[in-house]
C-alpha positions in Angstrom: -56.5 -51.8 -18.7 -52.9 -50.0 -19.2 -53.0 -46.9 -20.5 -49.8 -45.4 -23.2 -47.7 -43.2 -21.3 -48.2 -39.3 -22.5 -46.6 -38.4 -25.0 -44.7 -34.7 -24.9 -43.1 -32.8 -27.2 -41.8 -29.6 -27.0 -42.1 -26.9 -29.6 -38.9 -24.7 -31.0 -39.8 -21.9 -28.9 -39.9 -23.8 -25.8 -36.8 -25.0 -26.5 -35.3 -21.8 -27.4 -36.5 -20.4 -23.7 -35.3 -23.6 -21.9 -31.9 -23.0 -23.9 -31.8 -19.1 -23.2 -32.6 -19.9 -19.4 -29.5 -22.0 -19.2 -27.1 -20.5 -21.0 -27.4 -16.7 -20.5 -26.6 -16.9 -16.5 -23.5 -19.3 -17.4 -22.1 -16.5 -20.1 -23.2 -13.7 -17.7 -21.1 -15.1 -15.0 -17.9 -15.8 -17.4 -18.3 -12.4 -18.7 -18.4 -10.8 -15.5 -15.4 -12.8 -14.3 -13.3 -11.8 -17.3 -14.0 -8.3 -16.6 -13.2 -8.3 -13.1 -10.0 -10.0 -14.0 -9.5 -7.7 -16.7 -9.6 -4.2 -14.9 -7.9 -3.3 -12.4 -9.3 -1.1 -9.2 -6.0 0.4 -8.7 -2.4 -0.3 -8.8 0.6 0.6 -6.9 3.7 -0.7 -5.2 4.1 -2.5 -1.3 7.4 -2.7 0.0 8.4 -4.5 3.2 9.8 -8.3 3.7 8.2 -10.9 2.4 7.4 -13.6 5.8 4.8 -16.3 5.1 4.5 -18.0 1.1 2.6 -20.6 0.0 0.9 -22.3 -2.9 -2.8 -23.0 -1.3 -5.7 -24.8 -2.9 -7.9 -27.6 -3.5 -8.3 -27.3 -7.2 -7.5 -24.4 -7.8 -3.8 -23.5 -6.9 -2.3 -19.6 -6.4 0.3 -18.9 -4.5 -0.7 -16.8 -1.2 1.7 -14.4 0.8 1.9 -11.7 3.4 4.2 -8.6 3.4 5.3 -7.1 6.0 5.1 -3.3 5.9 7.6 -2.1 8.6 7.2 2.0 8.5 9.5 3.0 12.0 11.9 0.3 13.8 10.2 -0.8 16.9 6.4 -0.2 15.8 4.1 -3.2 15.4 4.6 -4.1 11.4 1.0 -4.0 9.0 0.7 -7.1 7.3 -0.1 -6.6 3.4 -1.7 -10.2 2.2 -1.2 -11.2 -1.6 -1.7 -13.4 -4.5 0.5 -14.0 -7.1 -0.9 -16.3 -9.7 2.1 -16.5 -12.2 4.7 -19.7 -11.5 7.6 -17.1 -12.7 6.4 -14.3 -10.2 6.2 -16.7 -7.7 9.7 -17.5 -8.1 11.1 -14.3 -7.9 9.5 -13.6 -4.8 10.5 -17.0 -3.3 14.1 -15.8 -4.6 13.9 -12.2 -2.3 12.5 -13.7 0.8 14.4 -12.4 3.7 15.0 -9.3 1.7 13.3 -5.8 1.7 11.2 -5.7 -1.5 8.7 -4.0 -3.3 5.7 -5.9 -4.7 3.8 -4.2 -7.4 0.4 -5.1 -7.8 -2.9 -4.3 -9.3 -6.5 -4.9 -6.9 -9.2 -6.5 -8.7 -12.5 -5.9 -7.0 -15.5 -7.9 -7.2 -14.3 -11.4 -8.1 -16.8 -14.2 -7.8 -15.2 -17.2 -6.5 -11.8 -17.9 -4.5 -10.5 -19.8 -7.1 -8.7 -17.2 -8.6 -7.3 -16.3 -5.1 -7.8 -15.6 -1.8 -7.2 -11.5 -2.0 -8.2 -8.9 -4.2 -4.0 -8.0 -4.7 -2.6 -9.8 -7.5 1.4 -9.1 -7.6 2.8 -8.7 -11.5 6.3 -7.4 -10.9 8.7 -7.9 -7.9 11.9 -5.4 -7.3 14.7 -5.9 -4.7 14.9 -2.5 -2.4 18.4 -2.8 -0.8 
């Protein structure tokens, strides 16, 4: 003797709750990345020579950098590590390598994935110092 498999059916409001459960962490998360993208931590200026620039990724491509921050001639130099995530940036700084420059950037704190890039400093403006 075979029995008919059950039959179920879900009512509106289980389907509204199953709906709710998937969706709301998905807009939570996009919302929360678009407002640590959005504001900025702080912002200021770096200046120092530009040594090590690359676009790095698997999927996601940003171009990573370090600066370095040389205070007195002779003392160890502070390395300042950046992302720059605009192709016409990027350019600019790949036009000043070699040269004392000052980056200006904003810090964005708090964001979720690597993706977006591998530091918290995102570089908007570049200016030649010499």
């Amino acid at each position: 003797m075979t029995f008919p498999p059950p039959h179920f059916t879900l009512s509106r409001t289980h389907k509204l709750i199953i709906a709710a459960v998937l969706i709301v962490p998905v807009v939570g998360f996009g919302l929360y990345t678009w407002g640590a993208l959005t504001w900025s931590y702080s912002k200021g200026e770096r200046a120092g020579y530009v040594q090590k620039f690359s676009k790095k990724g698997w999927i996601c491509k940003t171009w990573e950098g370090e600066l370095a921050l040389v205070s007195i001639p002779g003392t160890m130099s502070e390395k300042f590590l950046f992302t720059v995530r605009n192709d016409s940036i990027a350019a600019r700084v790949n036009e000043t390598m070699g040269k004392r420059v000052a980056l200006v950037y904003h810090q964005h704190v708090g964001i979720p994935t690597s993706c977006f890039g591998d530091t918290q400093y995102f570089v908007v403006g570049v200016k030649s110092v010499e």
